[in-house]
C-alpha positions as CSV (number, residue, x, y, z in Angstrom):
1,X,201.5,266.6,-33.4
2,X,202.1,268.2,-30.0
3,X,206.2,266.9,-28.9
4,X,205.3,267.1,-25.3
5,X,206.1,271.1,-25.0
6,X,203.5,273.7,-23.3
7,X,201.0,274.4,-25.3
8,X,200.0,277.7,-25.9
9,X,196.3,278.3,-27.8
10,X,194.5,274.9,-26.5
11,X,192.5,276.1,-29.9
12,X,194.0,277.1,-33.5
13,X,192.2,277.6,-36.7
14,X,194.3,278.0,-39.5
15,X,192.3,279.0,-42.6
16,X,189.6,276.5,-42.4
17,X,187.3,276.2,-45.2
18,X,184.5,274.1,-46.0
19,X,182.3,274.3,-49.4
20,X,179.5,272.6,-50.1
21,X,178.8,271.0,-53.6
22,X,180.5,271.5,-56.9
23,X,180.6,273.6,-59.7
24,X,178.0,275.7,-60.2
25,X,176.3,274.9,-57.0
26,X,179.2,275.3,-54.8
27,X,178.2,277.2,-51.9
28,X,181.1,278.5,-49.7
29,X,179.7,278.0,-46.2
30,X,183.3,279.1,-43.9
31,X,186.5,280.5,-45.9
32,X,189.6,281.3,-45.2
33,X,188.7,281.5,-40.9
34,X,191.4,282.1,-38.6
35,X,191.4,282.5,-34.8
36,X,193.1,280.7,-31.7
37,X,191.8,280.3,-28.0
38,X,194.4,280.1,-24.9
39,X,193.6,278.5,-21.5
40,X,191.3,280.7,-19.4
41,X,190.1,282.1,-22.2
42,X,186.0,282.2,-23.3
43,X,185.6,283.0,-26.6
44,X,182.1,284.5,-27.9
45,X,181.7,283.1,-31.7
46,X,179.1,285.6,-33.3
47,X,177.4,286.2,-36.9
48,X,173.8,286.6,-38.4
49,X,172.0,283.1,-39.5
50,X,173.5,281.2,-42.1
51,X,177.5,282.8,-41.5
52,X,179.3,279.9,-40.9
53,X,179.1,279.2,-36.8
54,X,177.7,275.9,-36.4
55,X,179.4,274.7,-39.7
56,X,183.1,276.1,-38.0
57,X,182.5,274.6,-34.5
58,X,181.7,271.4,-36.4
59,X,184.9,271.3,-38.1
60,X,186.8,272.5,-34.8
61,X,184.7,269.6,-32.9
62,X,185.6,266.7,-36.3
63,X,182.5,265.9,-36.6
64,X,182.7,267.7,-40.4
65,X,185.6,267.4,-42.3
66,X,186.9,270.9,-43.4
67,X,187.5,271.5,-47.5
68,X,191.3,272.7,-46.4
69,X,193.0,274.5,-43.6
70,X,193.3,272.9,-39.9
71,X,191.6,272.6,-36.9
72,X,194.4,272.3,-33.9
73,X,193.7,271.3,-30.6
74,X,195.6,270.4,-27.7
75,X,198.3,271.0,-29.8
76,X,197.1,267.6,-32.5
77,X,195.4,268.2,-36.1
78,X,191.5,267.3,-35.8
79,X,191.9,265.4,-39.0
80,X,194.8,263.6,-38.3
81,X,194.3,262.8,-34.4
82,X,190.8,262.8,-34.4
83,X,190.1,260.2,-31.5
84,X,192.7,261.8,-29.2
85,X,191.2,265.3,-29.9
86,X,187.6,264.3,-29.0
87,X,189.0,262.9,-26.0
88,X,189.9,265.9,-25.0
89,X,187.1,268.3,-26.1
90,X,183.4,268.6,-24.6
91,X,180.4,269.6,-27.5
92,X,177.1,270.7,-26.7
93,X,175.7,270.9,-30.6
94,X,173.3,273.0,-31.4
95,X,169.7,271.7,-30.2
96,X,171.4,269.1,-27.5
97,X,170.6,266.0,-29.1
98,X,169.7,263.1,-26.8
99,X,168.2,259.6,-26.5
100,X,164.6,260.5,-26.4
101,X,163.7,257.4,-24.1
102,X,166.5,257.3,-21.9
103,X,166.6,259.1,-18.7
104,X,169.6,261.5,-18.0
105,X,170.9,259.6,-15.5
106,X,170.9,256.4,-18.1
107,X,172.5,258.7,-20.8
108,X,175.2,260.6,-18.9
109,X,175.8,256.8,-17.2
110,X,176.0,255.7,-21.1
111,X,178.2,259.2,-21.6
112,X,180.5,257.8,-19.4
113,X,181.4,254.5,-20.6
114,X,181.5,256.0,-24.2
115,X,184.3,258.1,-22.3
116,X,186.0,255.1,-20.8
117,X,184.7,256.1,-17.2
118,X,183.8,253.0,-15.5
119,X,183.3,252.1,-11.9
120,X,183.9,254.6,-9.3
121,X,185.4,258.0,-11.5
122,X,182.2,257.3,-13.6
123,X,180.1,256.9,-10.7
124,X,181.6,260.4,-9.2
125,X,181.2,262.5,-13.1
126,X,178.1,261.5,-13.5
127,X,177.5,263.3,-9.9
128,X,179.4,265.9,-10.7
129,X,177.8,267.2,-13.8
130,X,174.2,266.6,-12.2
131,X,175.3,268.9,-9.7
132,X,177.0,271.4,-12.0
133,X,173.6,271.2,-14.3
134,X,171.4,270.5,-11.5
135,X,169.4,267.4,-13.0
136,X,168.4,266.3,-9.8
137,X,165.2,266.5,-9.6
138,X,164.6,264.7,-13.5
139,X,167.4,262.4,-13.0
140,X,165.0,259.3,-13.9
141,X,162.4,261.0,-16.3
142,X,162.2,260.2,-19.7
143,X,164.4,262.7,-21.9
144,X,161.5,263.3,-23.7
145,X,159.6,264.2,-21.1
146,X,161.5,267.5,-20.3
147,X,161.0,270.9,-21.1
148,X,163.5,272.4,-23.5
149,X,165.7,274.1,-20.6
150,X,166.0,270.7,-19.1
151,X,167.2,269.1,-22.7
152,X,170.0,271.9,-22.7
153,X,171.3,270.9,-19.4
154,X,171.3,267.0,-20.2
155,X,173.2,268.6,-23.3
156,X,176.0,270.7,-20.8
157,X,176.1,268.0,-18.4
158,X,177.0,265.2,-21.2
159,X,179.5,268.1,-22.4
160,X,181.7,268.6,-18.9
161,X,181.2,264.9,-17.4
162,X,184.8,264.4,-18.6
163,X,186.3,267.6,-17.4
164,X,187.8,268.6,-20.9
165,X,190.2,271.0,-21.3
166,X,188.3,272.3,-24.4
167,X,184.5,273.0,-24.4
168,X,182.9,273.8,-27.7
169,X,179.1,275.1,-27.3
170,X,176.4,276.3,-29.6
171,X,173.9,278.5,-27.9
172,X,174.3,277.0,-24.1
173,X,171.6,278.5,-22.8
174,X,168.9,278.3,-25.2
175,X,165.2,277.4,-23.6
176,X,166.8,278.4,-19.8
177,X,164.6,280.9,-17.6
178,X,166.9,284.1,-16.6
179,X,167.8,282.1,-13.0
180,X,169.3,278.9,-15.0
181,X,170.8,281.5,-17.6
182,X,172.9,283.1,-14.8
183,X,173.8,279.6,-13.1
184,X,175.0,278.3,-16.8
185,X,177.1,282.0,-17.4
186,X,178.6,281.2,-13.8
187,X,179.4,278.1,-14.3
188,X,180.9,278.9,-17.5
189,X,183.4,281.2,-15.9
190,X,184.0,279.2,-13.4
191,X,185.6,276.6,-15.4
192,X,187.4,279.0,-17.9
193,X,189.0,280.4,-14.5
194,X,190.0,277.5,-12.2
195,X,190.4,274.8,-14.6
196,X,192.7,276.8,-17.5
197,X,190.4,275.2,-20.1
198,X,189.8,277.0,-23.6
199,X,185.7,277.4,-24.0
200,X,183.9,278.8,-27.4
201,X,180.4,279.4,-27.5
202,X,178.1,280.7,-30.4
203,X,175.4,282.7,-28.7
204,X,172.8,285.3,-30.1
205,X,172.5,286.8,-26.6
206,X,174.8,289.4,-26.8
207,X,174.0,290.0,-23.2
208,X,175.8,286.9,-22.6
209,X,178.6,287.5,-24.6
210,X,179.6,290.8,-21.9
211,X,178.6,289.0,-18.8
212,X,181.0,285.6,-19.7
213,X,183.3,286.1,-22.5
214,X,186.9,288.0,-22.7
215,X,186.9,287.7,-26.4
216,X,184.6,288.0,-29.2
217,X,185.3,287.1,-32.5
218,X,182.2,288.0,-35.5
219,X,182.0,286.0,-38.6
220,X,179.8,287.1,-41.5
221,X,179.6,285.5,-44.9
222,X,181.6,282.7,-43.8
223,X,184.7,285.4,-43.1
224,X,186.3,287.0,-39.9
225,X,184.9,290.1,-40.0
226,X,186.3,291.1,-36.0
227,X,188.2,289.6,-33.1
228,X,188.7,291.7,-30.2
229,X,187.6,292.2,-26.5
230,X,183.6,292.8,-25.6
231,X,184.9,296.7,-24.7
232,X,186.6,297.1,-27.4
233,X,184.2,296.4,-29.4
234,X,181.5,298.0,-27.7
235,X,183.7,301.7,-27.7
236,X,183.2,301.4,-31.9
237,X,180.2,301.7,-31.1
238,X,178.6,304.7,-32.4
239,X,176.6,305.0,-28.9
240,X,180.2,305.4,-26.8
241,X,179.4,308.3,-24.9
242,X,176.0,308.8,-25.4
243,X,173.6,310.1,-22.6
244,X,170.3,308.5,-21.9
245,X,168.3,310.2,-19.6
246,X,164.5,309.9,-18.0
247,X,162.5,312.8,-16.8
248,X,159.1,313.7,-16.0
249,X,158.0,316.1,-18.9
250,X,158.1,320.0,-18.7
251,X,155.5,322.5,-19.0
252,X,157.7,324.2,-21.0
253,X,160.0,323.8,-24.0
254,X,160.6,320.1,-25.1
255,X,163.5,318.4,-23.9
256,X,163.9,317.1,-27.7
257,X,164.2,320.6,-28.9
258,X,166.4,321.4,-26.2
259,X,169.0,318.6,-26.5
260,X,168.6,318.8,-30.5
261,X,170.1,322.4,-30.4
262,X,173.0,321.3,-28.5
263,X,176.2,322.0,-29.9
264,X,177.9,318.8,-28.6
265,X,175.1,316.2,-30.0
266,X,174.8,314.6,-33.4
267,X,171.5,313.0,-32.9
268,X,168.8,312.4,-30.1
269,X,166.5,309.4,-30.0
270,X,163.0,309.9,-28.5
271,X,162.2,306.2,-26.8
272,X,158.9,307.5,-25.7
273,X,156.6,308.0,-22.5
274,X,156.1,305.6,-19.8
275,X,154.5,305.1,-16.7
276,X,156.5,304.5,-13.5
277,X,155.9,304.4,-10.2
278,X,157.6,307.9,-10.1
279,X,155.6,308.7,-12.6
280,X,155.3,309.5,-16.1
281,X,158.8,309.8,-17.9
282,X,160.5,310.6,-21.2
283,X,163.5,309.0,-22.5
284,X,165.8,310.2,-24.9
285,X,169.3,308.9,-25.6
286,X,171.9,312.0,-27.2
287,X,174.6,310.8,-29.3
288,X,177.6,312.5,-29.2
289,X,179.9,314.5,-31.7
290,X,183.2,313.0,-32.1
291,X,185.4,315.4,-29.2
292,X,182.4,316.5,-27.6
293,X,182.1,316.4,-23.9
294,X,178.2,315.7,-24.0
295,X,177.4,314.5,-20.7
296,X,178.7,317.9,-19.6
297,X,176.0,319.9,-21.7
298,X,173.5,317.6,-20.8
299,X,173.6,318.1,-17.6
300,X,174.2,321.8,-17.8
301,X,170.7,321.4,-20.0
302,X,168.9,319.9,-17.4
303,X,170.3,322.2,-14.6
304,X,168.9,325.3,-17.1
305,X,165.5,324.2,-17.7
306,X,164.7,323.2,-14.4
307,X,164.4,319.4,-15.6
308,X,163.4,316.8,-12.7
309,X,165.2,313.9,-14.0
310,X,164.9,310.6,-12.7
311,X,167.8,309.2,-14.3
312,X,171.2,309.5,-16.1
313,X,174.0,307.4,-17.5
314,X,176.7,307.7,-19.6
315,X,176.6,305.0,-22.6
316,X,179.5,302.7,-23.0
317,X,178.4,301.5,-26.3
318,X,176.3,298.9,-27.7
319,X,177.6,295.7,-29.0
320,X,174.6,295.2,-31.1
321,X,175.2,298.3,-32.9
322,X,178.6,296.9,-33.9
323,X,177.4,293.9,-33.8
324,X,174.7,295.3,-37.1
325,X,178.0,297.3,-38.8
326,X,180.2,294.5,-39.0
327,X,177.8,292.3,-40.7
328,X,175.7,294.3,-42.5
329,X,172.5,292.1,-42.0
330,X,174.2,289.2,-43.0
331,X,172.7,286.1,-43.3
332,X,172.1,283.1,-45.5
């Protein structure tokens, strides 16, 4: 139980485990996971279909007792605090359930009370999460009623009405165009940033994962399998330092010969022929060998053979590549 002193990870897992059944049919759906989140801090929770995810944030959230280990949060035991934990923690589950026939001003309303918001501070978080969401315009629809990208921001807004200082949420922006997708990532960092709370999200968008979070940790099988940064996991990838490049295609030798017979490449991938406003263009991306300076012989290539490229970057790897290593294709 938290004595009063500064806490330091707002989240701790200590080798949380949960199985299913007995015996024979025992299935082992988390084992033995371990991680903590500090203030500020947005944690991307990743792994294949079936690894453990939503099963993990349940236990973190106590809405599934684990088999053994601890959840902490806030510096309390989820097991043994679980009231004054879920006071403090906002949970946007996976699929955002809702009262189907209540509107979301009726339901964050209810939200509130549930919270012990009455009056005038419920009053002023019900505004403030239809803001934050922007559930104006639906505010006395029929839940539903609403498209699915709606139904997910009844879900956040339900989530941050209390201002929590944790914020647990399974794929946040799932159903939302690319405009509500950015406002949601925002938003997210936003309250990581100014209010020092501790957020975790499980996500598939690994888009998402480099635009909001500062750590990633991948679970496969129901095990840790990393915990790092975004970059650093990105630079195992085997793309760090590869060249992609469009061009409009030679008379002459092929480009894919030519960058083949580099000494500095491993590998080139032909991604094929397009048509541009500029044109038609081929796209290849050249993987390096390890030591290699390849963007140097690349562009030594192109100055040789007279190539009019249109475009050239330097790779800084691929988190789905590592993303694919780590967990082999996991899934269950």
């Amino acid at each position: 139980m938290n004595d009063g002193k500064p806490v330091e990870s707002l989240i701790r897992l200590e080798n949380l485990c949960k199985h299913f059944g007995t015996g024979a049919t025992r299935i082992t759906a988390v084992e033995s996971v371990t991680f903590s989140v500090g203030p500020g801090e947005v944690l991307g929770f990743l792994g294949p279909n079936g690894a453990g995810k939503s099963t993990t944030m349940k236990m973190l959230t106590g809405y599934l007792p684990p088999t053994s280990g601890r959840a902490i949060v806030c510096g309390r035991d989820v097991q043994t605090d679980p009231m004054w934990v879920k006071e403090r923690v906002g949970y946007l589950p996976e699929g955002a359930p809702a009262y189907p026939d209540m509107t979301p001003e009726s339901f964050l309303k209810f939200c509130a009370r549930v919270r012990g918001l009455t009056g005038r501070a419920g009053h002023e978080a019900v505004s403030r999460a239809v803001a934050l969401t922007h559930l104006e315009g639906v505010l006395r629809q029929p839940i539903e009623t609403l498209s699915k990208g709606f139904k997910r921001r009844v879900g956040l807004a339900q989530a941050v009405l209390h201002r929590p200082p944790v914020l647990v949420m399974d794929e946040p922006t799932d159903g939302l165009d690319p405009n509500q997708k950015h406002e949601v990532r925002r938003l997210i960092r936003d309250m990581a940033r100014e209010g020092g709370r501790a957020i975790v999200l499980s996500t598939h968008i690994l888009e998402e994962v480099e635009a909001v979070c500062t750590r990633v940790v991948v679970i496969a099988r129901g095990r840790v399998v990393a915990d790092s940064t975004p970059a650093s996991l990105a630079a195992r990838s085997r793309y760090r330092g590869a060249v992609t490049l469009s061009l409009s295609p030679p008379a002459g030798r092929s480009p894919l010969d030519v960058l083949s017979a580099l000494d500095e490449a491993a590998q080139v991938e032909d991604l094929g022929t397009a048509r541009t406003p500029a044109g038609e263009l081929v796209t290849y991306t050249v993987l390096p060998r390890a030591g290699k300076d390849l963007l140097a012989a690349v562009e030594r290539a192109a100055r040789t053979n007279d190539w009019k490229v249109d475009q050239m970057r330097l790779e800084p790897g691929r988190l789905d590549d590592v993303f694919r290593d780590l967990t082999g294709g996991a899934s269950r």
